[in-house]
DRENLOVEX-512269 format. One line per field, with one value per residue (C-alpha): x, y, z. Coordinates in steps of 0.2 Angstrom, whole numbers, padded with zeros to 4 digits. Example, Ala and Ser with C-alpha at 12.3 -4.5 7.8 and 13.67 -1.06 7.14 Angstrom:
c1 [0062/0068]
c2 [-0022/-0005]
c3 [0039/0036]
***
This chain:
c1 [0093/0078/0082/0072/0059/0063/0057/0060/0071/0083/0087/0105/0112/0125/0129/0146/0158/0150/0158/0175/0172/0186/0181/0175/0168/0170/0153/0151/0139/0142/0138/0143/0154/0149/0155/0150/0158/0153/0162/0172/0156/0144/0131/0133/0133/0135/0134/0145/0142/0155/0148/0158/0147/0160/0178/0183/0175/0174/0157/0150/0135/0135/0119/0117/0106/0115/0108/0110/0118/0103/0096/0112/0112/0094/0099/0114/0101/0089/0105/0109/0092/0088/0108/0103/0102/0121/0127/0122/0130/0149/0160/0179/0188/0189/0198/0200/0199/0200/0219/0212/0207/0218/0218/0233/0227/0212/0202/0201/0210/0205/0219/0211/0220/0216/0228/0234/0244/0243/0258/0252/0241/0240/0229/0216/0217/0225/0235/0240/0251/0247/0251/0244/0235/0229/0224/0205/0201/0183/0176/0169/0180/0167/0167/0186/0194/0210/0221/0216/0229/0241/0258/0261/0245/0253/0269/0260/0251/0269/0276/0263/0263/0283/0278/0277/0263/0266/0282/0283/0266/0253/0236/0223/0205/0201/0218/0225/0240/0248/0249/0258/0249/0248/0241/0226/0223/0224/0213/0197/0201/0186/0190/0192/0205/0217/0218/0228/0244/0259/0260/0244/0253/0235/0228/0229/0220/0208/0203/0189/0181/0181/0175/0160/0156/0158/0165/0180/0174/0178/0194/0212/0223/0242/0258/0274/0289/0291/0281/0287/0280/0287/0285/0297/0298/0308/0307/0294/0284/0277/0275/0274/0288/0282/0292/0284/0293/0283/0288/0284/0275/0280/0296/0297/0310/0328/0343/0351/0333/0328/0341/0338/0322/0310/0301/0289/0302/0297/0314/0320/0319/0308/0302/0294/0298/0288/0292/0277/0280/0264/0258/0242/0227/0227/0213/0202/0216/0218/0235/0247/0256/0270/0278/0292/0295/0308/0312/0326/0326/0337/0349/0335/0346/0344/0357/0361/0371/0370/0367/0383/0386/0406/0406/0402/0404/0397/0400/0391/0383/0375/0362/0362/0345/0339/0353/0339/0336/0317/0313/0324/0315/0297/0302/0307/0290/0282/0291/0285/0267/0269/0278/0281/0297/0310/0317/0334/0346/0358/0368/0381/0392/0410/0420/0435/0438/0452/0439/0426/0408/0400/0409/0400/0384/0388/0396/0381/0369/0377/0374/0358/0355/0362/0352/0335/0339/0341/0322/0316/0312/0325/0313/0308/0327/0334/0346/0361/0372/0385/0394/0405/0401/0411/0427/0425/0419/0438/0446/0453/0446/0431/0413/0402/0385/0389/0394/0377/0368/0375/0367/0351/0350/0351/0338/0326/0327/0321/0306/0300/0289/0273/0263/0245/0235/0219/0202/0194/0185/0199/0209/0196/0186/0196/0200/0181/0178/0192/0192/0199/0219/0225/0212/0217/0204/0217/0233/0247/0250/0268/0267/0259/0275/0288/0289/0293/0307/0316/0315/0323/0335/0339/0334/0323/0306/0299/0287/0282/0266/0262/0252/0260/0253/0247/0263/0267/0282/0285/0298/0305/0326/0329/0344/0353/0368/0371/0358/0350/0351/0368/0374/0356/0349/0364/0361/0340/0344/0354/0340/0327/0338/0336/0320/0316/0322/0310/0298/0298/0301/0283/0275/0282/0291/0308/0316/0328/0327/0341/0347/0365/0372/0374/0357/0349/0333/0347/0351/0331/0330/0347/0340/0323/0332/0344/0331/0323/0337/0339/0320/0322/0339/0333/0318/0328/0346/0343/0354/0350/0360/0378/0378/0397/0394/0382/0391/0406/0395/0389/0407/0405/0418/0429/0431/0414/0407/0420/0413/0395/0400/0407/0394/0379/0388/0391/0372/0368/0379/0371/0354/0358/0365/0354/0337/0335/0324/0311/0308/0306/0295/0283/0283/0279/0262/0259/0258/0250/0264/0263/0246/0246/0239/0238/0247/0259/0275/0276/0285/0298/0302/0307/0321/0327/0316/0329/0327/0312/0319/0305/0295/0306/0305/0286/0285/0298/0291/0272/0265/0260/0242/0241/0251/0234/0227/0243/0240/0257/0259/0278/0285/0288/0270/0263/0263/0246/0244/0240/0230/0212/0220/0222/0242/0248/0257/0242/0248/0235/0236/0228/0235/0228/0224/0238/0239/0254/0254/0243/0223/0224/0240/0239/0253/0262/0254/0268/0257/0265/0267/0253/0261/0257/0251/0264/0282/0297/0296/0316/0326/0338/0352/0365/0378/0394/0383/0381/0400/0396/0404/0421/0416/0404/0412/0406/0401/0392/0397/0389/0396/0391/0377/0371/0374/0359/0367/0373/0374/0372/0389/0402/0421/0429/0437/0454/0459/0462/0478/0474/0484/0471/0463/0480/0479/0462/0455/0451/0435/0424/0415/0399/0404/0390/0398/0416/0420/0421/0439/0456/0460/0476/0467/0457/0474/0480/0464/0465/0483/0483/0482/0465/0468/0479/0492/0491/0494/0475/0459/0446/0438/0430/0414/0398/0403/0406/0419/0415/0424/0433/0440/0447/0431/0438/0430/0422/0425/0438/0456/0472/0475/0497/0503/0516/0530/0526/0514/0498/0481]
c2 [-0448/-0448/-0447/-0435/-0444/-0446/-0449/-0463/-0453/-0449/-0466/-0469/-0483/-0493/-0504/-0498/-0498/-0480/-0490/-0478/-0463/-0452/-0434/-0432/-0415/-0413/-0402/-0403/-0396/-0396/-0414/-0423/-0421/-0427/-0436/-0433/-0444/-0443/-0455/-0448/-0446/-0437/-0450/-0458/-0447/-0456/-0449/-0455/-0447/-0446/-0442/-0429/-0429/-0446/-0439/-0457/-0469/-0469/-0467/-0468/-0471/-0476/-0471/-0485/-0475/-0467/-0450/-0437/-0423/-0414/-0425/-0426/-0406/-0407/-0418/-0405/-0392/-0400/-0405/-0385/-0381/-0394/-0387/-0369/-0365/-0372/-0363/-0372/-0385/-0378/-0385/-0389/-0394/-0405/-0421/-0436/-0450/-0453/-0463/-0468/-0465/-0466/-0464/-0461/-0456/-0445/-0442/-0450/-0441/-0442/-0442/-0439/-0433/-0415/-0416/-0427/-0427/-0439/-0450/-0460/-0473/-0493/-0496/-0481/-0485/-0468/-0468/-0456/-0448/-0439/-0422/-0413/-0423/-0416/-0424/-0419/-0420/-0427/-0422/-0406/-0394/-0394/-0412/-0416/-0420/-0413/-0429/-0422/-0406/-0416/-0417/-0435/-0433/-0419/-0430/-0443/-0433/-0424/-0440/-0445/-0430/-0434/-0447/-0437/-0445/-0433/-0441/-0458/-0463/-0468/-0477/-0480/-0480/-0493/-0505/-0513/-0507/-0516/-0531/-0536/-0532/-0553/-0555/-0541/-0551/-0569/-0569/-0560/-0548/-0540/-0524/-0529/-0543/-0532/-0520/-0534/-0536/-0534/-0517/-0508/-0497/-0488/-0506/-0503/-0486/-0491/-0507/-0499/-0491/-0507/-0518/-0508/-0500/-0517/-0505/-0501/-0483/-0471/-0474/-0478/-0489/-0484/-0489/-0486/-0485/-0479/-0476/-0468/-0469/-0461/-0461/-0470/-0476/-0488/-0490/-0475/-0486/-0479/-0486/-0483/-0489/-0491/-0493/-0498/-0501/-0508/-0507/-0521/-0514/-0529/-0525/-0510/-0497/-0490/-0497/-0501/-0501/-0518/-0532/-0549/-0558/-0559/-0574/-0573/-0573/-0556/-0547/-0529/-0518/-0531/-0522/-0530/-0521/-0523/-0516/-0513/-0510/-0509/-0500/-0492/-0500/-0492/-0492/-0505/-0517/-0524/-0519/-0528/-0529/-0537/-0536/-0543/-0544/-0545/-0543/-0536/-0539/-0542/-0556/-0566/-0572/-0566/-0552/-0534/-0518/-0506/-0489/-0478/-0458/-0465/-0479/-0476/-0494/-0503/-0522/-0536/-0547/-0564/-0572/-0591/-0589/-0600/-0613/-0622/-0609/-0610/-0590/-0592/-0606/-0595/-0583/-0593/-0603/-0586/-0580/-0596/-0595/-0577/-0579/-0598/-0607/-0606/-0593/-0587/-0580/-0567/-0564/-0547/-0548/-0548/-0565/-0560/-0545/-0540/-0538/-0552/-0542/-0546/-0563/-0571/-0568/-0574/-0590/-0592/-0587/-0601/-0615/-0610/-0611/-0629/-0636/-0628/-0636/-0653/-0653/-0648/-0658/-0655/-0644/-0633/-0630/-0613/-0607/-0596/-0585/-0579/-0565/-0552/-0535/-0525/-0535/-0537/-0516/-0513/-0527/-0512/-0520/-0528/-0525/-0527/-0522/-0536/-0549/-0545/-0544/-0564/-0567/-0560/-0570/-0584/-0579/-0571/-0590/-0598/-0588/-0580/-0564/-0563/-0555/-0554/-0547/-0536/-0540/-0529/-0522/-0515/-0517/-0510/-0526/-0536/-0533/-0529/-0548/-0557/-0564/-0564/-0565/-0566/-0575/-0592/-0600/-0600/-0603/-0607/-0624/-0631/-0632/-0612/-0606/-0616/-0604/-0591/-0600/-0603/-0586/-0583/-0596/-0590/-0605/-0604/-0595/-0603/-0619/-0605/-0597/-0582/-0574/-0574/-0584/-0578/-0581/-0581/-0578/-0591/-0590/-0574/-0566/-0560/-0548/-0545/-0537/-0531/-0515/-0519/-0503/-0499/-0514/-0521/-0508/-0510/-0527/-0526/-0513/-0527/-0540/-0528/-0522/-0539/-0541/-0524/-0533/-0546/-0537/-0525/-0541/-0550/-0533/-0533/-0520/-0526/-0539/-0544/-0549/-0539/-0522/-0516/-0506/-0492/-0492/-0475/-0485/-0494/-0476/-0472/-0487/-0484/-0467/-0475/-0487/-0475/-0464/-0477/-0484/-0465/-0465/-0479/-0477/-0463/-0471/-0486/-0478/-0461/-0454/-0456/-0473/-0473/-0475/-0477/-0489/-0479/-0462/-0471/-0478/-0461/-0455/-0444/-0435/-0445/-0431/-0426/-0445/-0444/-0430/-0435/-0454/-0445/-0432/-0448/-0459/-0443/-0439/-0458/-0458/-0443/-0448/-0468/-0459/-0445/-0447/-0464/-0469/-0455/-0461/-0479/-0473/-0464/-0478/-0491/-0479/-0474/-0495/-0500/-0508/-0497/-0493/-0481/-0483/-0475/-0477/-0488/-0484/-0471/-0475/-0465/-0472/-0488/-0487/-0494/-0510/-0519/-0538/-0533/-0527/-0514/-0529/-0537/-0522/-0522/-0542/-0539/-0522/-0524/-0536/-0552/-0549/-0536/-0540/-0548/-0529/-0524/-0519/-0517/-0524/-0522/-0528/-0547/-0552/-0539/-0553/-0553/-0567/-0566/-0580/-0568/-0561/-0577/-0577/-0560/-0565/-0580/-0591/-0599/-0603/-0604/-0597/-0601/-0585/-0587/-0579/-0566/-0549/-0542/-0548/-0546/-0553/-0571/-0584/-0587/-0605/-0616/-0625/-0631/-0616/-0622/-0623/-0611/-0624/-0613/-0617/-0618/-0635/-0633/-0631/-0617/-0617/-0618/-0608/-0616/-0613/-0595/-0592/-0591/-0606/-0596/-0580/-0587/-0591/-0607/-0609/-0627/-0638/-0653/-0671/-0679/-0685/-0675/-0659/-0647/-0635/-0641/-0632/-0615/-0611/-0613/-0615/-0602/-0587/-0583/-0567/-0553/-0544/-0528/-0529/-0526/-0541/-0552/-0548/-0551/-0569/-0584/-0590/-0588/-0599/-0598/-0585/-0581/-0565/-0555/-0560/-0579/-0574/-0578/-0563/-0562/-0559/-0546/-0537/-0541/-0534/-0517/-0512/-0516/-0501/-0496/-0494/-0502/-0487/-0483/-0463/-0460/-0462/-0468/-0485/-0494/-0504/-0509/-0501/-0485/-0476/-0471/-0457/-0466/-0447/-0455/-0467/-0484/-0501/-0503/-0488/-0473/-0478/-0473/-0487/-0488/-0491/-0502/-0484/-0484/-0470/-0467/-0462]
c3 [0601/0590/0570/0559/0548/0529/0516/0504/0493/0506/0511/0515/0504/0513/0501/0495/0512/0519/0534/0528/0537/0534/0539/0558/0567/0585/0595/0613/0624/0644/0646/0629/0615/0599/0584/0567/0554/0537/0520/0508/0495/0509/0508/0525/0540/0557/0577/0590/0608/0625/0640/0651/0667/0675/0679/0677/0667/0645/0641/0625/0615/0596/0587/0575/0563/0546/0541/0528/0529/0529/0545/0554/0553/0559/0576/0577/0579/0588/0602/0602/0607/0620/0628/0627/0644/0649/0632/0620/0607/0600/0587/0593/0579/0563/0563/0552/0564/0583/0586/0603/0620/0638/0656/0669/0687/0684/0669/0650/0638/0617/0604/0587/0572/0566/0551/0537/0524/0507/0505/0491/0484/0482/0468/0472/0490/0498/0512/0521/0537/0552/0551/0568/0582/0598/0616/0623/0642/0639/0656/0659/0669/0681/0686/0688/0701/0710/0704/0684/0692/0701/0697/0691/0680/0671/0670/0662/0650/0647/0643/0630/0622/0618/0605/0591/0581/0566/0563/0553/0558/0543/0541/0527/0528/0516/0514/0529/0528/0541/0532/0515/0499/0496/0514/0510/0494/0501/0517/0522/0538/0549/0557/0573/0570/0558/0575/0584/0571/0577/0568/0576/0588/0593/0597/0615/0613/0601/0612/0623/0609/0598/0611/0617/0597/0591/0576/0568/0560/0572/0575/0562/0564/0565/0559/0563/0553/0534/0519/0503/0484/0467/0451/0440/0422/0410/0393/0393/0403/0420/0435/0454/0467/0485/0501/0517/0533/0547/0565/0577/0595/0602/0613/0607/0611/0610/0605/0622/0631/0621/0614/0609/0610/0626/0635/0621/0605/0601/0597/0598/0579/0572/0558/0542/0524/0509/0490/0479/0462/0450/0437/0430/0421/0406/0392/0401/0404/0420/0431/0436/0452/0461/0480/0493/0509/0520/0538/0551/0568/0583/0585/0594/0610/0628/0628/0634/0633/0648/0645/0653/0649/0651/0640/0620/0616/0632/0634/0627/0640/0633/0647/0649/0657/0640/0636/0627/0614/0617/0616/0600/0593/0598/0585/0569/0572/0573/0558/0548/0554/0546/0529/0530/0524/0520/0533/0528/0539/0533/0550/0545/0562/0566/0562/0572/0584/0597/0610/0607/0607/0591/0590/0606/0599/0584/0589/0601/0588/0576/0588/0592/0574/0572/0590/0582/0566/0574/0578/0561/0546/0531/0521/0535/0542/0549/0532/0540/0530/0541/0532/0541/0529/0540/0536/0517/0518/0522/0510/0495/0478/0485/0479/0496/0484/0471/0484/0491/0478/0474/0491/0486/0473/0483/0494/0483/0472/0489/0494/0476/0475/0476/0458/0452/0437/0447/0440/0427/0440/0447/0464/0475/0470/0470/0489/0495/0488/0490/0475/0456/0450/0468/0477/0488/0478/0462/0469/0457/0456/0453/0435/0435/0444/0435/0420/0429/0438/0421/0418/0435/0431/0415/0406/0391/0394/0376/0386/0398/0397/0387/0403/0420/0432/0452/0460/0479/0489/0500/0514/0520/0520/0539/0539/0556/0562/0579/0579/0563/0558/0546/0538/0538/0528/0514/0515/0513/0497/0489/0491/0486/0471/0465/0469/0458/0443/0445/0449/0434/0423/0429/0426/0406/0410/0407/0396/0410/0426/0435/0434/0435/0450/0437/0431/0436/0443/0455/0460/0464/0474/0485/0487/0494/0502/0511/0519/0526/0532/0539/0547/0557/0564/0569/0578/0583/0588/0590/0573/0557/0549/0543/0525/0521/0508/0500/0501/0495/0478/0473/0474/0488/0496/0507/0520/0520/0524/0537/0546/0543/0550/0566/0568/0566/0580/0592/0589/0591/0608/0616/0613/0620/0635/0640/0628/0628/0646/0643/0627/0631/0646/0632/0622/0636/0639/0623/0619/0636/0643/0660/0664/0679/0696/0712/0727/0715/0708/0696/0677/0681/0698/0689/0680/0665/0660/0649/0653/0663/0679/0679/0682/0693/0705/0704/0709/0725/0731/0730/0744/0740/0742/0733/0716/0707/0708/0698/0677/0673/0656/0652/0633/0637/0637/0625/0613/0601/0591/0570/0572/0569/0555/0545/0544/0542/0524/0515/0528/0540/0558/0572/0589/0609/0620/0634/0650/0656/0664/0653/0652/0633/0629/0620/0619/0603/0596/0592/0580/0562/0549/0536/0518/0503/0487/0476/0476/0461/0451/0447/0464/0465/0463/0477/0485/0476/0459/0460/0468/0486/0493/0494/0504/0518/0534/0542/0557/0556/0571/0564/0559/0544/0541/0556/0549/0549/0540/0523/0508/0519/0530/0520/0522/0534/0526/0529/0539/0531/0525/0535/0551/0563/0556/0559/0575/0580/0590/0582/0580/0595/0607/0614/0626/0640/0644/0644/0662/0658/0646/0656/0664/0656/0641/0646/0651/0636/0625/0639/0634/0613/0600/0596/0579/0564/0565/0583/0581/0577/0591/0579/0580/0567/0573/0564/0545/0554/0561/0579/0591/0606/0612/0627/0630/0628/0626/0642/0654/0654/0652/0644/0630/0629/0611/0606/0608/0625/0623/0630/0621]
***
């Protein structure tokens, strides 16, 4: 495509980042479709061409040249003229970005996004939601085949069309938003690398495009999971509070569709959530800003729940495909390559149960702990905190939000927050360069951070310095109960509650460094806090979370959070039952993980693919000849490595391309996490200091010297007053599964009241009370009570 000559006034400077484009209009004529992208100032216009004459194959052509608007209009017109005589050059739509591009049996299909909505702003750098989106066939009508009308092919496109990209899905055109504010401002990313996080859920159909484009402006990267800023102020000070919640693609899926960790340490509702708080730069003063993460993910153990429309509590089976622990061990490596140490683990499940479900994996989880712990140096040990929130919930008199907020504390003395003054220049320069308050060049040393420890520590601030220093977090709080969805989310409000003090107090908003439970800021957050926790039950477990502490703090009716608990775990159980394998099946294409083929199995002829039987299937039923042809690229080997983007969180690593069913799919590197210069001069303080020694159960099976978890698990709680608690088993062994328990026992378990006062059919399991109506533990029974009657 020739460009129109200009003249030296009209040149085109691309000096600012015109790279941004972020408004697109969609032409095509009968052999092309064309692209016209344009910046956000209308000083940059670029052309991007699809050819429609191949029923199979992507072609595209990027013009390299960056008109006017007056020249890209001109080329327009001159394309409508030379396509006269087949009708011409005619506009399809506007969008603001192309989400990717995909193929099942017949012809490629482009998503792009043709509305948005604005969700907020991170220092100047918007970011915003999809609102519409919509699928194009690019080849002409005329050229496709019969298998673009076929029955699987509109079954595929069907399925696709079921992830609802306008729900929870966000992107930014100029702030990687799928990495943590002190990762975007400690490491220079290139387009192409910030595409393979773990949180790019388009990267599969963005890869085509980015690989022959060799650019990155066409298309937006998405994320998955929760965004959500407001406006708050204290002290008549204003500032912005920020929410982000960010999904992991890998082994991704539904609640009883992906448990526990794969081959790759990758495990089920990984999701990463980081708290902004910063405030304005006002009369030429630089802002300041300040950030935390934490994460939540599935206990990372090979185990499994199958799916049954009879059973609304199915059984807990733990493999013992991995009596070495090594996919476990994959993931806390991956997690310290990401946020480095220390990784604490905040572990919510049941202590003691009539039935053991929670309490194998916990035992199991504990001693995988302690063996992992045995191969680490003392500094870079696993920290457990096993704490059964469920139990304490239903003592009368006790304060679940201030125990956890004493475990917080803990944690957040461990791994700090990350805070930085921007540059004069503002954020957007201090990003585009890499440089100034934030940059890895200045990183606090010991001395710079220690001031801001004895604030934390409540010791005299006076020897500190009058100006806060750059700090990091270092380390990471990893929250886990058995879905990670209910207790978790209390748990994480707690530790970002703490956090929030902090935070407000390194931006001079506050005097102190906490705020009370009663404090009308603690209400705003647990508000946030609870409609995230709302979001990605709903992504994860199919109903929106149970929120029983919550309702409970606000003083909400008791009947009314009754109903709402029993309505949620209904919703939850129809949607496991009958919802759940579609929507796995959607995400499995929507991610790459089943790409289709023909004369091959179909997605749906597969079945479930929960510990890869999908795969399973595909190795024994395709000849052996043959199985090298195949593209299936199911969950376990989806793993991309965060080498490229320089540690997602300021950490540095360097990851090995591997090999597995996938072509693109590289190996975790299980090289040392590389160690952040900023750390706490004063050590925390420990458990017994803050009062925690007394309500944390131990589960250390150490000796001695030998003990890798000292100062963590503490004595064993004594059971609980509540009957049902009297009861209940001791403490669990590493149980592989619930056919290794006598039989005796299992008769036993079969026959004993459901509940405390056995004249009610309500069972109370993970913080919430769940429906039995005749669907008992297991299968369809009648459960006899100690009268001799039968439920």
């Amino acid at each position: 495509m020739a460009a129109p000559e200009r003249s030296n006034d009209q040149q085109v400077d691309m000096s600012s980042s015109s790279s941004f484009l972020q408004k697109f209009r969609l032409y095509e004529t009968r052999s092309n479709f064309y692209m016209i992208g344009r910046d956000k100032n209308r000083t940059c216009w670029r052309v991007l061409k699809l050819d429609r004459t191949d029923p199979t194959e992507l072609n595209f052509y990027q013009d390299s040249t960056a008109y006017t608007e007056a020249e890209c209009f001109e080329t327009l017109r001159r394309i409508h003229e030379g396509n006269r005589s087949s009708g011409g050059l005619k506009f399809v739509t506007t969008c603001y970005g192309i989400i990717g591009f995909i193929r099942f049996l017949g012809p490629y299909y482009m998503l792009i996004i043709t509305k948005r909505r604005k969700l907020g702003e991170i220092c100047g750098h918007t970011v915003y939601g999809v609102a519409k989106s919509k699928i194009i066939t690019i080849p002409h009508a005329s050229v496709l085949s019969n298998v673009a009308y076929s029955k699987d092919e509109k079954r595929y496109k069907r399925l696709l069309c079921t992830v609802d990209l306008s729900k929870d899905f966000f992107f930014s055109y100029s702030y990687h938003i799928m990495h943590s504010l002190q990762s975007n401002l400690s490491n220079s990313v290139e387009g192409h690398t910030y595409y393979e996080s773990m949180f790019v859920w388009n990267d599969y159909l963005t890869r085509r495009i980015r690989n022959n484009a060799k650019d990155c402006m066409w298309t937006v990267a998405l994320v998955y999971g929760f965004f959500k800023q407001v406006k708050l102020s204290v002290s008549e000070k204003n500032f912005r509070l920020t929410l982000i919640a960010r999904r992991s693609r890998h082994y991704a899926g539904t609640r009883y569709l992906k448990r526990g960790v794969n081959e790759k340490g990758r495990v089920a509702n990984d999701v990463e959530t980081e708290q902004i708080v910063f405030e304005e730069a006002q009369d030429g003063n630089p802002g300041r800003i300040s950030s935390v993460v934490q994460n939540r993910g599935s206990i990372p153990l090979f185990w499994s729940q199958e799916t049954s429309r009879l059973n609304i509590r199915p059984d807990i089976i733990l493999s013992a495909k991995d009596p070495s622990y090594e996919a476990t061990r994959l993931h806390f490596e991956n997690l310290a390559k990401r946020y480095g140490n220390p990784i604490i683990i905040l572990n919510l499940i049941k202590t003691r149960e009539k039935r053991p479900r929670e309490t194998i994996l916990r035992a199991e989880f504990a001693n995988a702990i302690k063996v992992i712990n045995k191969g680490l140096s003392k500094e870079d040990r696993l920290r457990p905190l096993h704490w059964d929130l469920h139990k304490h919930s239903r003592k009368k008199g006790t304060n679940v939000l201030a125990i956890l907020d004493r475990l917080a504390t803990y944690a957040l003395n461990l791994t700090g927050i990350f805070y930085c003054q921007l540059t004069s220049d503002g954020f957007q320069n201090t990003m585009e360069n890499n440089i100034g308050e934030c940059s890895t060049h200045d990183l606090p040393s010991k001395d710079e951070t220690a001031s801001d420890s004895a604030v934390e520590n409540g010791k005299d601030s006076k020897d500190a310095k009058e100006e806060a220093t750059t700090m990091l977090q270092k380390g990471i709080l990893r929250t886990n109960c058995i879905d990670c969805l209910d207790r978790t989310n209390v748990a994480q409000y707690a530790y970002g509650l703490v956090a929030f003090g902090r935070q407000l107090h390194a931006l001079k908003l506050t005097e102190s460094t906490t705020i009370d439970l009663d404090n009308p800021l603690a209400e705003d957050l647990m508000g946030i806090y609870e409609t995230m926790g709302d979001t990605l039950a709903l992504q994860y477990g199919g109903s929106a979370a149970h929120n029983k502490i919550f309702c409970e703090r606000r003083g909400q009716w008791k009947a009314a959070t009754q109903s709402q608990e029993l309505f949620r775990t209904l919703q939850r159980y129809y949607s496991n039952a009958y919802m759940d394998a579609e929507k796995q099946d959607a995400i499995n294409l929507f991610l790459g993980y089943f790409q289709p083929q023909q004369e091959k199995p179909a997605l749906w002829e597969l079945g479930s693919d929960q510990h890869y039987n999908a795969a399973r299937f595909l190795a024994s039923s395709v000849p052996e000849n043959s199985r090298s042809m195949m593209k299936r690229s199911l969950s376990e080997s989806s793993i991309l490595s965060e080498g490229s983007t320089a540690a997602r969180h300021g950490l540095a690593e360097n990851d090995e391309e591997g090999k597995g069913l996938s072509d693109s799919a590289p190996e975790i590197s299980t090289s040392e996490t590389a160690m952040i210069a900023a750390s706490l001069s004063a050590p925390p303080p420990t458990l017994e200091e803050i009062g925690l020694d007394e309500i944390l159960e131990n589960d250390c099976f150490c000796n001695g010297d030998q003990c890798t978890c000292a100062a963590f698990d503490m004595d064993w709680v004594s059971s609980s007053a509540n009957s049902c608690e009297d009861e209940s088993y001791g403490r669990s062994t590493a149980v592989r599964s619930f056919e290794t328990i006598p039989e005796s026992t299992k008769i036993e378990s079969e026959i004993r009241v459901e509940s405390c006062s056995g004249n009610t059919k309500r069972d109370e399991v993970n913080g919430e009370e769940e429906a039995v109506a005749g669907i008992s533990q297991g299968y369809v029974r009648w459960v006899m009570d100690e009268e001799g009657h039968f439920w």
